[in-house]
N, CA, C and O atoms as CSV, one atom per row, in Angstrom:
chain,resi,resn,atom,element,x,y,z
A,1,UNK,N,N,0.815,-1.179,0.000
A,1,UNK,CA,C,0.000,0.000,0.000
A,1,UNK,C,C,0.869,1.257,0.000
A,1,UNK,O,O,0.471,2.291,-0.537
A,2,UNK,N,N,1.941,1.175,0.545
A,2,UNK,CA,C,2.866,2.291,0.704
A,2,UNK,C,C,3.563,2.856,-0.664
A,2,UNK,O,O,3.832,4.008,-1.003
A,3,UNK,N,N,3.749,1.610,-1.313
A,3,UNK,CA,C,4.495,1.678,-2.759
A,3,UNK,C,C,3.525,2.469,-3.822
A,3,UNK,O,O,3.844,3.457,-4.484
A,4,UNK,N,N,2.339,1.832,-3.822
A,4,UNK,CA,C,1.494,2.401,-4.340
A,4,UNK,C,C,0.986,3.830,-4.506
A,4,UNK,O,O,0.659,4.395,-5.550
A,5,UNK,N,N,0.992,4.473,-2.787
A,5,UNK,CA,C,0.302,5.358,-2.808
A,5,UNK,C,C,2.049,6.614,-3.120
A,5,UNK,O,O,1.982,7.777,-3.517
A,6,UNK,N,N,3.188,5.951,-2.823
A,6,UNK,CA,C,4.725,6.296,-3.546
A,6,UNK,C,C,4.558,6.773,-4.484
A,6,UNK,O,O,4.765,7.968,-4.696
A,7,UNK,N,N,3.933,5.566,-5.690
A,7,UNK,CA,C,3.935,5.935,-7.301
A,7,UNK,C,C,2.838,6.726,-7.517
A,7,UNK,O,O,2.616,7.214,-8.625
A,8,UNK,N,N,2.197,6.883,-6.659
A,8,UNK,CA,C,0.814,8.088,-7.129
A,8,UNK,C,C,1.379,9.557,-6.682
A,8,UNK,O,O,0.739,10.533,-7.073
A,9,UNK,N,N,2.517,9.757,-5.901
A,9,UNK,CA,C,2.781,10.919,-5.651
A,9,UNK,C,C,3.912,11.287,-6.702
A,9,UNK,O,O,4.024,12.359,-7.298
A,10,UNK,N,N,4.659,10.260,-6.794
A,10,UNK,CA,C,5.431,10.532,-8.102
A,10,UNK,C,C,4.597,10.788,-9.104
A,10,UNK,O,O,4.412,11.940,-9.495
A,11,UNK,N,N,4.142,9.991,-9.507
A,11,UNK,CA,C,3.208,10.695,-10.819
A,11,UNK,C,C,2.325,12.151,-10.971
A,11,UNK,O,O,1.961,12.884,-11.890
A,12,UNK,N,N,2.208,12.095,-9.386
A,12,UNK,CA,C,1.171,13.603,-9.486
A,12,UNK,C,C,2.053,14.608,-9.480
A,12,UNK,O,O,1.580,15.716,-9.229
A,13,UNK,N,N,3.324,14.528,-9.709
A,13,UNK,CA,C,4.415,15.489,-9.424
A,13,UNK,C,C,4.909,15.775,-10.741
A,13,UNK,O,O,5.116,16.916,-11.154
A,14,UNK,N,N,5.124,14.554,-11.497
A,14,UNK,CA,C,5.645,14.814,-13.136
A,14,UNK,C,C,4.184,15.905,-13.617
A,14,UNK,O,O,4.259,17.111,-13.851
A,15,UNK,N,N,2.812,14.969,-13.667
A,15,UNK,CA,C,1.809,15.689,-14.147
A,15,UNK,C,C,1.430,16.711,-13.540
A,15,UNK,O,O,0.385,16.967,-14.138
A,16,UNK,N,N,1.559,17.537,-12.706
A,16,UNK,CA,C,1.645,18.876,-12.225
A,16,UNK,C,C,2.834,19.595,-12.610
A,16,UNK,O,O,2.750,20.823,-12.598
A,17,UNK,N,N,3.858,19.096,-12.930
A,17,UNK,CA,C,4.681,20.186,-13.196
A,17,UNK,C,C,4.841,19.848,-14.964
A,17,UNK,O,O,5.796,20.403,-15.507
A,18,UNK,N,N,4.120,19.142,-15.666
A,18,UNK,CA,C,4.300,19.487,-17.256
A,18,UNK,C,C,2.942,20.021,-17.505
A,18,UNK,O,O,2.858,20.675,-18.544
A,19,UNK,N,N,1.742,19.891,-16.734
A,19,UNK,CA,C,0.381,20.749,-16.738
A,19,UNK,C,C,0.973,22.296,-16.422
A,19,UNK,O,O,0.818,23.246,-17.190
A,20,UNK,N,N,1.591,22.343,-15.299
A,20,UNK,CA,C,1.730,23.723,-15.016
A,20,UNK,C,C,2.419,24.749,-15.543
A,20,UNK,O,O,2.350,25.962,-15.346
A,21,UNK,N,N,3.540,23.648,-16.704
A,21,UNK,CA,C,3.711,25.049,-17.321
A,21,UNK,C,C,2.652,25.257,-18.540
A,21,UNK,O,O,2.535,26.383,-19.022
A,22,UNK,N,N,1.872,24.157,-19.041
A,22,UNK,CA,C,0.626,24.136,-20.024
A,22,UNK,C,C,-0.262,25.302,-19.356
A,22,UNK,O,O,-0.628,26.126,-20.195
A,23,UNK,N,N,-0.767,25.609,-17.820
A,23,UNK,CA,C,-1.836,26.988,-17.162
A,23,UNK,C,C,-1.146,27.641,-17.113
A,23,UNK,O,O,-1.581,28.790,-17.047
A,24,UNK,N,N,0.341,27.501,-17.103
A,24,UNK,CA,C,1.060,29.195,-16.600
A,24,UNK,C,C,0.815,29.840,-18.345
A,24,UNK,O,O,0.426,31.005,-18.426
A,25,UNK,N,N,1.111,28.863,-19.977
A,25,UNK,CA,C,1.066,29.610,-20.651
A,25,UNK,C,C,-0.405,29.905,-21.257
A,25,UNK,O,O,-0.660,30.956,-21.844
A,26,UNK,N,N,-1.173,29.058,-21.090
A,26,UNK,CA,C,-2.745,29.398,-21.448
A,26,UNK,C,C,-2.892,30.586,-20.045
A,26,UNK,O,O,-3.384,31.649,-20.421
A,27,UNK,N,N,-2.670,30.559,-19.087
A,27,UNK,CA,C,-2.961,31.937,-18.571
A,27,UNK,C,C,-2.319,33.265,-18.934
A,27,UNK,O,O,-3.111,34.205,-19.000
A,28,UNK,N,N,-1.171,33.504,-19.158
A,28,UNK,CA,C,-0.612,34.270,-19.927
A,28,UNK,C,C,-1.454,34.726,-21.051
A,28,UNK,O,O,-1.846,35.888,-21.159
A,29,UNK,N,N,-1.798,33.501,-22.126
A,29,UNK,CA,C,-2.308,34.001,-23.070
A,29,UNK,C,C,-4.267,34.513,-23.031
A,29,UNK,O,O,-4.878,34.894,-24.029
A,30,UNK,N,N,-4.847,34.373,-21.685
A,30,UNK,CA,C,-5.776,34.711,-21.372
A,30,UNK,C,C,-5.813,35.789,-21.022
A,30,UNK,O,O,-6.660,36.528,-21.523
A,31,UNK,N,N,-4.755,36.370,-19.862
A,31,UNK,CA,C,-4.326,37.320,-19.579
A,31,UNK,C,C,-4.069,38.946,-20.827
A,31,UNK,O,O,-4.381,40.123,-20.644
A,32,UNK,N,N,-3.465,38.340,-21.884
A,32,UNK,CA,C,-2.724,38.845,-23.032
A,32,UNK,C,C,-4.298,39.295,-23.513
A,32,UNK,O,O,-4.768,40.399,-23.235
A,33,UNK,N,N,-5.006,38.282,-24.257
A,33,UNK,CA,C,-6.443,38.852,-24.539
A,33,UNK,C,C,-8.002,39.837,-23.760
A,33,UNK,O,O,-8.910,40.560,-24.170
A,34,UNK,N,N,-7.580,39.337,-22.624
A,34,UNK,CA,C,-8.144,40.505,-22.230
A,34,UNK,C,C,-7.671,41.875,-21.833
A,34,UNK,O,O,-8.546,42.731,-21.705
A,35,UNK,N,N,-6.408,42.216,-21.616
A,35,UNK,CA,C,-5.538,43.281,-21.799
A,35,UNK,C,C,-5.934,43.873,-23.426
A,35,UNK,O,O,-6.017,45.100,-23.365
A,36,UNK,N,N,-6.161,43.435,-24.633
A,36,UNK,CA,C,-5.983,43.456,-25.171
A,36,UNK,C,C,-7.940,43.985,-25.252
A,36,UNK,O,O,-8.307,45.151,-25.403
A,37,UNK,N,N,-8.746,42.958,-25.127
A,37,UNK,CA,C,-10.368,43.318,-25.224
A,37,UNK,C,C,-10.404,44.721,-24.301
A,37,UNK,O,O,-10.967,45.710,-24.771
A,38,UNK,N,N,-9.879,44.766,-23.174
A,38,UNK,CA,C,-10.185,46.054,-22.362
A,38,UNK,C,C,-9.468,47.298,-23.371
A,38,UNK,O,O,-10.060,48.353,-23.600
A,39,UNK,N,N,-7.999,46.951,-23.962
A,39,UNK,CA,C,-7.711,48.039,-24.745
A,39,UNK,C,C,-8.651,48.759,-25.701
A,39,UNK,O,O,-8.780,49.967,-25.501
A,40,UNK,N,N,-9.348,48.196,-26.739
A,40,UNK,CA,C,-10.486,47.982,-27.563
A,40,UNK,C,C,-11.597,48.455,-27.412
A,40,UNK,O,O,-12.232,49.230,-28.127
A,41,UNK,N,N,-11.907,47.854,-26.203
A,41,UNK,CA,C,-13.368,48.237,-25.639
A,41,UNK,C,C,-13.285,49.847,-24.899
A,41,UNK,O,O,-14.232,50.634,-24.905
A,42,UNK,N,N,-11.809,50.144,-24.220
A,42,UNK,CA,C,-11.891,51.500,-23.755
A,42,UNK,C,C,-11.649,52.556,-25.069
A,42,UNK,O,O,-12.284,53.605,-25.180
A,43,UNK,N,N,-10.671,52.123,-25.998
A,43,UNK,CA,C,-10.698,53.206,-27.489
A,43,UNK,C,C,-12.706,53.340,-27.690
A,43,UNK,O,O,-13.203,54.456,-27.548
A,44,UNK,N,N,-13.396,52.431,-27.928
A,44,UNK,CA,C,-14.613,52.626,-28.393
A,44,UNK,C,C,-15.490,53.279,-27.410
A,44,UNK,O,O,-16.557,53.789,-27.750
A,45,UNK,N,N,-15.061,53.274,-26.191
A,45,UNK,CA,C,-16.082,53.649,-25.456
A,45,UNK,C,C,-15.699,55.396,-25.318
A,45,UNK,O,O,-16.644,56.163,-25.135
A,46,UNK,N,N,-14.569,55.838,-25.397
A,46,UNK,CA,C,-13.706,56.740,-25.705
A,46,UNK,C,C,-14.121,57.534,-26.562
A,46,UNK,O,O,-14.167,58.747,-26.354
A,47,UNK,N,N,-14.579,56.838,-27.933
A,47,UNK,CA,C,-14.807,57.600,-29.570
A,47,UNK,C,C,-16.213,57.662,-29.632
A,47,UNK,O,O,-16.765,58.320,-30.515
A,48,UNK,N,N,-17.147,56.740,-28.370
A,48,UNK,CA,C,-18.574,56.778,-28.730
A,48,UNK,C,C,-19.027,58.189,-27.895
A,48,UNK,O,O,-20.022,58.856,-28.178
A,49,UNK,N,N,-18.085,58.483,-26.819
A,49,UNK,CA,C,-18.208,59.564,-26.000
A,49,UNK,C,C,-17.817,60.907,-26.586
A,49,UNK,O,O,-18.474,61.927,-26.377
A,50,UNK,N,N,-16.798,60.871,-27.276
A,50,UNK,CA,C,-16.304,62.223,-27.809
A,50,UNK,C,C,-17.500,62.473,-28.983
A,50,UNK,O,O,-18.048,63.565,-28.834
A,51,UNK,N,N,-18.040,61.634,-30.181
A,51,UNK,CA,C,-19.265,62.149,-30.983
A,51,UNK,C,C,-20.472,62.518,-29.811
A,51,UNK,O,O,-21.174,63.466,-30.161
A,52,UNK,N,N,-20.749,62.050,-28.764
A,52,UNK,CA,C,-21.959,62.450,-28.163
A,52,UNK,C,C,-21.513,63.720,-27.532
A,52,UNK,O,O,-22.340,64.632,-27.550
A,53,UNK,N,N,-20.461,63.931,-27.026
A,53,UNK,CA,C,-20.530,65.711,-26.564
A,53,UNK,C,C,-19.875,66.339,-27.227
A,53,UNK,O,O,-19.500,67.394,-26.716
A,54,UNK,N,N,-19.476,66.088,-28.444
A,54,UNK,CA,C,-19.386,66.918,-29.553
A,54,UNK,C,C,-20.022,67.115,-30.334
A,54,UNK,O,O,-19.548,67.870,-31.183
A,55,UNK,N,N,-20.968,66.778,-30.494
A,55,UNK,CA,C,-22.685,67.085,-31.427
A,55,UNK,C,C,-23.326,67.987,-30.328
A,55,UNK,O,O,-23.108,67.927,-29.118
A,56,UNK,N,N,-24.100,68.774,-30.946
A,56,UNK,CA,C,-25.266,69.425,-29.996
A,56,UNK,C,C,-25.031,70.674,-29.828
A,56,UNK,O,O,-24.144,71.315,-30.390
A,57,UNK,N,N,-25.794,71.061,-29.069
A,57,UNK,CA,C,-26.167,72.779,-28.872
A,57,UNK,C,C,-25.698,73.309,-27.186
A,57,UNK,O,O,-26.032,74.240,-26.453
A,58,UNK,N,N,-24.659,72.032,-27.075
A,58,UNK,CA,C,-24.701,72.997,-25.433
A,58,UNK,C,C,-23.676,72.563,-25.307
A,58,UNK,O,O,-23.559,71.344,-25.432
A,59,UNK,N,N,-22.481,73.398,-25.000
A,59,UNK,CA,C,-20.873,73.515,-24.538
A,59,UNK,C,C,-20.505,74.022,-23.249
A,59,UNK,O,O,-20.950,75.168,-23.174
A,60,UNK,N,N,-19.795,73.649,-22.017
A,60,UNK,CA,C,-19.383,74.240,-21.311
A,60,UNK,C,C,-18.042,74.879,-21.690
A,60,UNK,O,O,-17.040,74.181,-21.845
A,61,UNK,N,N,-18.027,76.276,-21.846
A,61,UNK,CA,C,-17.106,77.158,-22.164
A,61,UNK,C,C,-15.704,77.154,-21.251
A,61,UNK,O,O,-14.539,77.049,-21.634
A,62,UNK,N,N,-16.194,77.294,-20.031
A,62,UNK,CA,C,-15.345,77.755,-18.735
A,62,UNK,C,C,-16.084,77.231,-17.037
A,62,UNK,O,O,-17.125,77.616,-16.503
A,63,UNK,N,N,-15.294,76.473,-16.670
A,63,UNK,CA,C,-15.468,76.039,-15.120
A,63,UNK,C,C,-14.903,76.393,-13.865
A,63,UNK,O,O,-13.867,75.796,-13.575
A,64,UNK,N,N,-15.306,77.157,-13.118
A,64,UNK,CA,C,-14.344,77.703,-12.017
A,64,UNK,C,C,-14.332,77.009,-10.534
A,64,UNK,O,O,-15.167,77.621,-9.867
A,65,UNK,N,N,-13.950,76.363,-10.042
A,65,UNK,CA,C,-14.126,75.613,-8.872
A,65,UNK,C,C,-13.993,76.370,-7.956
A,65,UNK,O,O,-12.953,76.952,-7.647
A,66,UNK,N,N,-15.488,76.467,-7.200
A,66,UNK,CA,C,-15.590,77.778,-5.686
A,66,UNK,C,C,-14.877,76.972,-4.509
A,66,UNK,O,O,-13.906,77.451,-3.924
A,67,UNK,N,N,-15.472,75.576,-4.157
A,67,UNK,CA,C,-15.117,74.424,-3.186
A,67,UNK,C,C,-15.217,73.220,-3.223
A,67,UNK,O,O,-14.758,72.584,-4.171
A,68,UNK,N,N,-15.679,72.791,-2.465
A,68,UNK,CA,C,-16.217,71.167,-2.653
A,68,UNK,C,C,-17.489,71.020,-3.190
A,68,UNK,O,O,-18.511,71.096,-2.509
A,69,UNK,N,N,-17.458,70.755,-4.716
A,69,UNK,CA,C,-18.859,70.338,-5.286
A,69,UNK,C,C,-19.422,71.870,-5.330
A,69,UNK,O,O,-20.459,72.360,-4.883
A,70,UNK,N,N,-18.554,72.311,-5.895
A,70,UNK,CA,C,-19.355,74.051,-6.188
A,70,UNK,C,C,-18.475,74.701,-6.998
A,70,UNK,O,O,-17.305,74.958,-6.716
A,71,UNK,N,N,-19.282,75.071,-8.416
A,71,UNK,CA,C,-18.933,75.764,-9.270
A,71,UNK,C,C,-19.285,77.005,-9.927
A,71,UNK,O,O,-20.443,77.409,-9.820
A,72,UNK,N,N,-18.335,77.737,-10.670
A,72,UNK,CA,C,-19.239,79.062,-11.693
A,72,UNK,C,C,-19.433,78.271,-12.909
A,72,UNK,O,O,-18.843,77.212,-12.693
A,73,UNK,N,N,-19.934,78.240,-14.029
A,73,UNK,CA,C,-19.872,77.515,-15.439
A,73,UNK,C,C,-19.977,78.474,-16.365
A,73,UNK,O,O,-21.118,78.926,-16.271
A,74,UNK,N,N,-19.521,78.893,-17.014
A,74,UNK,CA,C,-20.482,80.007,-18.431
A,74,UNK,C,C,-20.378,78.676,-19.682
A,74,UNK,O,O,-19.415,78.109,-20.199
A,75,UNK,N,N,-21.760,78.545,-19.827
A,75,UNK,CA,C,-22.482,77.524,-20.746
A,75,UNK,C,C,-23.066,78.075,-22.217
A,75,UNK,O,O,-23.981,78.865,-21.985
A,76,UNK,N,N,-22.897,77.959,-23.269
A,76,UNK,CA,C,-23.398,78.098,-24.605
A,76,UNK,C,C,-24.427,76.990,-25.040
A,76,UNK,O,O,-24.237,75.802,-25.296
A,77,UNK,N,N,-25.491,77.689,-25.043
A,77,UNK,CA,C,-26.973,76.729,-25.022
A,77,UNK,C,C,-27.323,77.437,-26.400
A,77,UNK,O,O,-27.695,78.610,-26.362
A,78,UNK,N,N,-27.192,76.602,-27.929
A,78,UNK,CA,C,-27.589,77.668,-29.202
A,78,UNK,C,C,-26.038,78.671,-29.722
A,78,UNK,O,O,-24.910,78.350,-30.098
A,79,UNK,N,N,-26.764,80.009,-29.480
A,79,UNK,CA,C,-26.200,81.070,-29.707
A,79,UNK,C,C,-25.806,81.725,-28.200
A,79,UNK,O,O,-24.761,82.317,-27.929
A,80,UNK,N,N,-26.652,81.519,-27.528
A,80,UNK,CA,C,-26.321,82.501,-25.919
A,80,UNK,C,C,-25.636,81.798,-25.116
A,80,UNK,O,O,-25.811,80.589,-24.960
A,81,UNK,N,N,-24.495,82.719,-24.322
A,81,UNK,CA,C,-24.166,81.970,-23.485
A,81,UNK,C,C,-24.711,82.605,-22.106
A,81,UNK,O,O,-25.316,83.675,-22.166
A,82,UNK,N,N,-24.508,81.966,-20.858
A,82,UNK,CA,C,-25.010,81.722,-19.409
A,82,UNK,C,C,-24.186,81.584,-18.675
A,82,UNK,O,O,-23.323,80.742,-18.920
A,83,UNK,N,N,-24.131,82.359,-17.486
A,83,UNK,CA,C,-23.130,81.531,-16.401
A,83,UNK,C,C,-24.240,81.082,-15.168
A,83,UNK,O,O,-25.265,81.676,-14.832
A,84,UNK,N,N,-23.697,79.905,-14.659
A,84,UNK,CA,C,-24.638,79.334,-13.766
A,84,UNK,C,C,-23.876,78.718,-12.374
A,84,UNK,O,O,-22.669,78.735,-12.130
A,85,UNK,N,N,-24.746,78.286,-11.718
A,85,UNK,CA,C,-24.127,77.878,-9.944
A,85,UNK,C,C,-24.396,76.414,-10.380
A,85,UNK,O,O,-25.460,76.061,-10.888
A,86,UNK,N,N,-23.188,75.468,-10.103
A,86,UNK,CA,C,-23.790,73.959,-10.080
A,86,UNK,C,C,-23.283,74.056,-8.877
A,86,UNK,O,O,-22.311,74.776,-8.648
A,87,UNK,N,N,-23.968,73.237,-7.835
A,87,UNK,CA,C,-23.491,72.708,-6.710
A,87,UNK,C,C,-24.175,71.201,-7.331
A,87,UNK,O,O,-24.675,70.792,-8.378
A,88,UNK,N,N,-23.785,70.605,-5.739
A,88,UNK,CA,C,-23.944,68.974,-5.883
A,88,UNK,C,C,-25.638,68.965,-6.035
A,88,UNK,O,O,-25.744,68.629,-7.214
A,89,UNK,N,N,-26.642,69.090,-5.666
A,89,UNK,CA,C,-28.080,68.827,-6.195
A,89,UNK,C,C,-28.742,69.627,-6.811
A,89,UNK,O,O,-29.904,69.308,-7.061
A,90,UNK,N,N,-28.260,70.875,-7.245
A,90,UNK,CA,C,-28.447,71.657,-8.114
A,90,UNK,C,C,-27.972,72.379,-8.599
A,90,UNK,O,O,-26.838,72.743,-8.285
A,91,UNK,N,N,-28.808,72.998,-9.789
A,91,UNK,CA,C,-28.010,74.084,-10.673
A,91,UNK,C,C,-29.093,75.573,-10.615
A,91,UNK,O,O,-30.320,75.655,-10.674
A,92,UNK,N,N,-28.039,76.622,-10.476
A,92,UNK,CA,C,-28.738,77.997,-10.318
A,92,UNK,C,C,-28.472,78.924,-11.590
A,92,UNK,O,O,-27.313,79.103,-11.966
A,93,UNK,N,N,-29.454,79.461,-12.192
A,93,UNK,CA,C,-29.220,80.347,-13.076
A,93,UNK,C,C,-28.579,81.918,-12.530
A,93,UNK,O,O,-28.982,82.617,-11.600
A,94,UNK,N,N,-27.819,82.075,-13.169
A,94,UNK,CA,C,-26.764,83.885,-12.837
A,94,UNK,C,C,-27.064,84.708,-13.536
A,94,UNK,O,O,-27.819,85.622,-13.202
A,95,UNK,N,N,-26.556,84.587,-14.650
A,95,UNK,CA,C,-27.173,85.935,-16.100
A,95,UNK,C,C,-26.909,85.409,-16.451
A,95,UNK,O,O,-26.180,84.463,-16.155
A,96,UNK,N,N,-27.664,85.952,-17.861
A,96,UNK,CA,C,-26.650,85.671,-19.189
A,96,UNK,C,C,-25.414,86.764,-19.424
A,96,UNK,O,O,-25.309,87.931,-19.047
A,97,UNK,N,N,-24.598,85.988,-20.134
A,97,UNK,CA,C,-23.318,86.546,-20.873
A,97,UNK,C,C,-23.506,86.717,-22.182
A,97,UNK,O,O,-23.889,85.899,-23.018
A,98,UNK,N,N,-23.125,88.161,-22.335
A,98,UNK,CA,C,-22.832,88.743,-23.635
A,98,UNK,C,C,-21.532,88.274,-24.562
A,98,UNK,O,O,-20.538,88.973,-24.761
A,99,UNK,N,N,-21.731,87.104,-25.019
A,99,UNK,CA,C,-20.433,86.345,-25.927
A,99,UNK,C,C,-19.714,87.272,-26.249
A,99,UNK,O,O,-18.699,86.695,-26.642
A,100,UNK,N,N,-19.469,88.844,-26.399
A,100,UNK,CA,C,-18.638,89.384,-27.285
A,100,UNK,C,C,-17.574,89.694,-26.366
A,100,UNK,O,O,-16.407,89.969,-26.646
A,101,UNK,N,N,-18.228,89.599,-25.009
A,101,UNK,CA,C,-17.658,89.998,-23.532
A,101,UNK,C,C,-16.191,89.060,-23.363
A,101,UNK,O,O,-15.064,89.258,-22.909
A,102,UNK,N,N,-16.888,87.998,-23.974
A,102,UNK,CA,C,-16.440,86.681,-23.489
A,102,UNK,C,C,-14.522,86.788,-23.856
A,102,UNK,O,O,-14.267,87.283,-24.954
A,103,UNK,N,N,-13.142,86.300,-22.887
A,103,UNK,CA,C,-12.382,85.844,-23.516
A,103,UNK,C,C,-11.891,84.244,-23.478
A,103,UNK,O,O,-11.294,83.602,-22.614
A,104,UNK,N,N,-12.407,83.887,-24.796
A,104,UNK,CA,C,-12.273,82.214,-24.987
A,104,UNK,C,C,-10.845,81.969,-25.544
A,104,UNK,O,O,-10.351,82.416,-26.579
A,105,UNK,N,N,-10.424,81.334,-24.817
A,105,UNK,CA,C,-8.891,80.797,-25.187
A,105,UNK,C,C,-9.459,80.015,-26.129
A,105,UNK,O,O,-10.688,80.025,-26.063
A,106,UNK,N,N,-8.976,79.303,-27.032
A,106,UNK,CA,C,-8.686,77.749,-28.420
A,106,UNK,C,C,-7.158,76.996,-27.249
A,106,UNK,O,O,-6.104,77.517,-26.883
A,107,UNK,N,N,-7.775,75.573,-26.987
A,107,UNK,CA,C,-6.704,74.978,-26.310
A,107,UNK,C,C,-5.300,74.542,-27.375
A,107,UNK,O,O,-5.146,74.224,-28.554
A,108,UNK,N,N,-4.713,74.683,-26.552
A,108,UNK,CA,C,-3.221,74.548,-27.690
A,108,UNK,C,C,-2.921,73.168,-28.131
A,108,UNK,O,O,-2.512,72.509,-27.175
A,109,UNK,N,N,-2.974,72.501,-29.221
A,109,UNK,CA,C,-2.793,71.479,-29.081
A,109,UNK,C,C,-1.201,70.767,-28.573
A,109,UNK,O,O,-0.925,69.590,-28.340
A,110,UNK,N,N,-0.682,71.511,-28.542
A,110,UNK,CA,C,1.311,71.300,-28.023
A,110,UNK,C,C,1.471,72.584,-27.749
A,110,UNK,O,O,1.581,73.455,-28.612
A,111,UNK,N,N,1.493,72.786,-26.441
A,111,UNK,CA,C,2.385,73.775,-25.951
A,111,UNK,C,C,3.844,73.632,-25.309
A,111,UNK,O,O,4.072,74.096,-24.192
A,112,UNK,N,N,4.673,73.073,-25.946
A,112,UNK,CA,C,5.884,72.895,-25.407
A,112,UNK,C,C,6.582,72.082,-26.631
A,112,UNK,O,O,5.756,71.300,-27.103
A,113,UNK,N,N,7.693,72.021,-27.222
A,113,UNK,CA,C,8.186,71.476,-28.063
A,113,UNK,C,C,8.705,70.216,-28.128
A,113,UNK,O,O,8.750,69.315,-28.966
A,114,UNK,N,N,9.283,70.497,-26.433
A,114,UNK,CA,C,10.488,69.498,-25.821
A,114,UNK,C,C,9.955,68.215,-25.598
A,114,UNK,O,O,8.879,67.968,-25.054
A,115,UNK,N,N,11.072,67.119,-26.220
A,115,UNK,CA,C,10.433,65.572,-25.718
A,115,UNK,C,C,10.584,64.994,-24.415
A,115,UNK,O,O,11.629,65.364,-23.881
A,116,UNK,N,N,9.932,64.256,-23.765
A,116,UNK,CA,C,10.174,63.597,-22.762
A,116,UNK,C,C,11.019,63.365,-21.838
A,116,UNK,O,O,11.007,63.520,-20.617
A,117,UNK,N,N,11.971,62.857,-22.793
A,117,UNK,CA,C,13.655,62.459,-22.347
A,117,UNK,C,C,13.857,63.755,-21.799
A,117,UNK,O,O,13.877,63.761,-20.568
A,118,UNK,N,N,14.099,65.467,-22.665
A,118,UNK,CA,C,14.139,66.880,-22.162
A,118,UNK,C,C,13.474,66.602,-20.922
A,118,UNK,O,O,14.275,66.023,-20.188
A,119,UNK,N,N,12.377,66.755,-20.371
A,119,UNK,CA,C,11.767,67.119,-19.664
A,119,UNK,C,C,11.953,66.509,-18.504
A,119,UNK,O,O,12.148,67.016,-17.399
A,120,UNK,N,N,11.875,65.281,-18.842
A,120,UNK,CA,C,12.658,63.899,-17.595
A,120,UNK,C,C,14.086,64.509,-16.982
A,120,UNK,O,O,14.282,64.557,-15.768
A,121,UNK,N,N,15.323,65.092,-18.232
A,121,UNK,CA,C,16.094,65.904,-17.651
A,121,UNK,C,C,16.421,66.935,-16.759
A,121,UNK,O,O,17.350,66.922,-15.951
A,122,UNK,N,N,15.414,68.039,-16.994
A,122,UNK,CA,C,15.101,69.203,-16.680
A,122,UNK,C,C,14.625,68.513,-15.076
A,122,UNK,O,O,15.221,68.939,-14.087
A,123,UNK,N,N,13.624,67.529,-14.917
A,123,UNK,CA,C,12.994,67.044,-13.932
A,123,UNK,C,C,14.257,66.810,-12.485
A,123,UNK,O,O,14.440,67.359,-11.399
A,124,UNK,N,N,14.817,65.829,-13.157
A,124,UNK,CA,C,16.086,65.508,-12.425
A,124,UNK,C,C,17.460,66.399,-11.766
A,124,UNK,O,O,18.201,66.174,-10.809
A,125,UNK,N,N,17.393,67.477,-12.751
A,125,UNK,CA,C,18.246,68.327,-12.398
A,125,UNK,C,C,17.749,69.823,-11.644
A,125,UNK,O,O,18.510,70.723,-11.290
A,126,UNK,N,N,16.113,69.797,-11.501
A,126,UNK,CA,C,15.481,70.647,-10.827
A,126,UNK,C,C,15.486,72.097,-11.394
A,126,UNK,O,O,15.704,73.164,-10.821
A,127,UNK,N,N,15.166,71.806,-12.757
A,127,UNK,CA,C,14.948,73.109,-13.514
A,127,UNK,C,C,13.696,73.271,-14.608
A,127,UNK,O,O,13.669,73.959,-15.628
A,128,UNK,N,N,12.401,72.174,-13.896
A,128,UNK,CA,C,11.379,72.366,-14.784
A,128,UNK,C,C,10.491,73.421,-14.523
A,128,UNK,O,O,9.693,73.772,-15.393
A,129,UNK,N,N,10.542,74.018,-13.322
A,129,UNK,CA,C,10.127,75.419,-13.622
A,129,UNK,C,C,10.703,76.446,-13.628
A,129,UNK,O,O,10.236,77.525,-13.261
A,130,UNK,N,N,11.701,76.260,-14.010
A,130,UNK,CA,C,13.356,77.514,-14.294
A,130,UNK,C,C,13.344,77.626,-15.333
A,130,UNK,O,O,14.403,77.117,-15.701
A,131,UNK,N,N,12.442,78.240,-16.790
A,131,UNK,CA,C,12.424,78.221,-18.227
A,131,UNK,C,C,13.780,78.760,-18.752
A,131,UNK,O,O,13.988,78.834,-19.963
């Protein structure tokens, strides 16, 4: 009985360790595909979001943070714009704004020239806000 239950531990030892590297690489490659589905699925969920608040008639222009869960907004609803109070359960109307009033920056798409590596430098040597 001893011999027996010997050769069953030997054996469960070969077949666990040539199975295990068979789950270490099917997990890997499970691993690999869903890294890969989440990549995918966040680009689309990404591009389905940017057409929905980029269509339409209502833009938040400018957001000013008063405190916790409290803001100014000036909003373009159409042609007019608005500035308004959001707090956390509601929103308060202020005036309207005279758009001509308005100064709207255009966000830059690159404001800075320098690559990475630069900047990583600058970082290290304690001169990224020393222009």
């Amino acid at each position: 009985m001893c011999i027996y239950s010997g050769v069953g531990v030997h054996h469960s030892v070969y077949a666990l360790g040539s199975s295990g590297i068979g789950q270490f690489i099917v997990s890997v490659f499970i691993l690999a595909v869903v890294i890969v589905l989440c990549y995918f699925t966040t680009r689309f969920i990404a591009n389905y979001q940017k057409g929905i608040v980029g269509k339409g008639n209502i833009e938040i222009l400018e957001a000013k943070s008063l405190g916790n869960n409290k803001y100014i907004e000036i909003v373009r609803i159409g042609e007019e714009c608005f500035a308004i109070g959001v707090a956390k359960d509601n929103i308060t109307f202020i005036s309207k704004v005279d758009r001509d009033t308005l100064k709207i920056e255009q966000p830059q798409a690159n404001k800075t020239k320098e690559s990475f590596s630069q900047l990583l430098d600058k970082l290290k040597n304690g001169r990224l806000n020393n222009k």
